[in-house]
C-alpha positions in Angstrom: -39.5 267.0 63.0 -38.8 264.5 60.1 -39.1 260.7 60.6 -36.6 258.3 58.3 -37.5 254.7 58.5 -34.1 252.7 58.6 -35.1 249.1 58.2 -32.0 248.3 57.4 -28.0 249.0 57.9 -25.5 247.2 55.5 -21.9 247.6 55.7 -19.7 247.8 52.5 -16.3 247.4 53.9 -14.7 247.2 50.4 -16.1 250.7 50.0 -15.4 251.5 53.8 -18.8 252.9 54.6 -21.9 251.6 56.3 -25.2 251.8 54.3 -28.7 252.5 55.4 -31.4 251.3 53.9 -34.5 253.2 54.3 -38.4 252.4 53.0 -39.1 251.1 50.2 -35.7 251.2 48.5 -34.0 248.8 46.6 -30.5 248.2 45.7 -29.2 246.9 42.8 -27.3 243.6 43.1 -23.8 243.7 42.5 -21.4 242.9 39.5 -19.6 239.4 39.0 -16.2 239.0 39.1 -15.4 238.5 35.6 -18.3 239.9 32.5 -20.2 237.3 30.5 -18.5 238.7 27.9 -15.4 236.3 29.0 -17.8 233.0 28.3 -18.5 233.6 24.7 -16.8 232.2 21.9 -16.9 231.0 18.3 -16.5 226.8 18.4 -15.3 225.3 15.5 -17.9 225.3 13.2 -18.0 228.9 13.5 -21.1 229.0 16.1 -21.5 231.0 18.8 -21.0 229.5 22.3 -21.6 230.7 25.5 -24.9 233.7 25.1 -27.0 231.9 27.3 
């Protein structure tokens, strides 16, 4: 005789599998498509570009 509160149902097609959300949970936001990583570089006085 459990209750789960479903406040919300999200589907991840990419994964191929519907999500319920339930409570007080959160979920973590996804991940770009290309890591910051990609945006730094030295200019040419030898500085870093590109951290923030």
């Amino acid at each position: 005789d459990h209750v789960v509160p479903v406040r919300e149902v999200r589907l991840s097609a990419g994964a191929g599998f519907v999500v319920a959300i339930c409570g007080e949970i959160m979920t973590m936001p996804g991940l770009p498509k290309s890591p910051s990583s990609e945006r730094i570089f030295l200019n040419d006085k030898g500085q870093i570009e590109g951290l923030f």
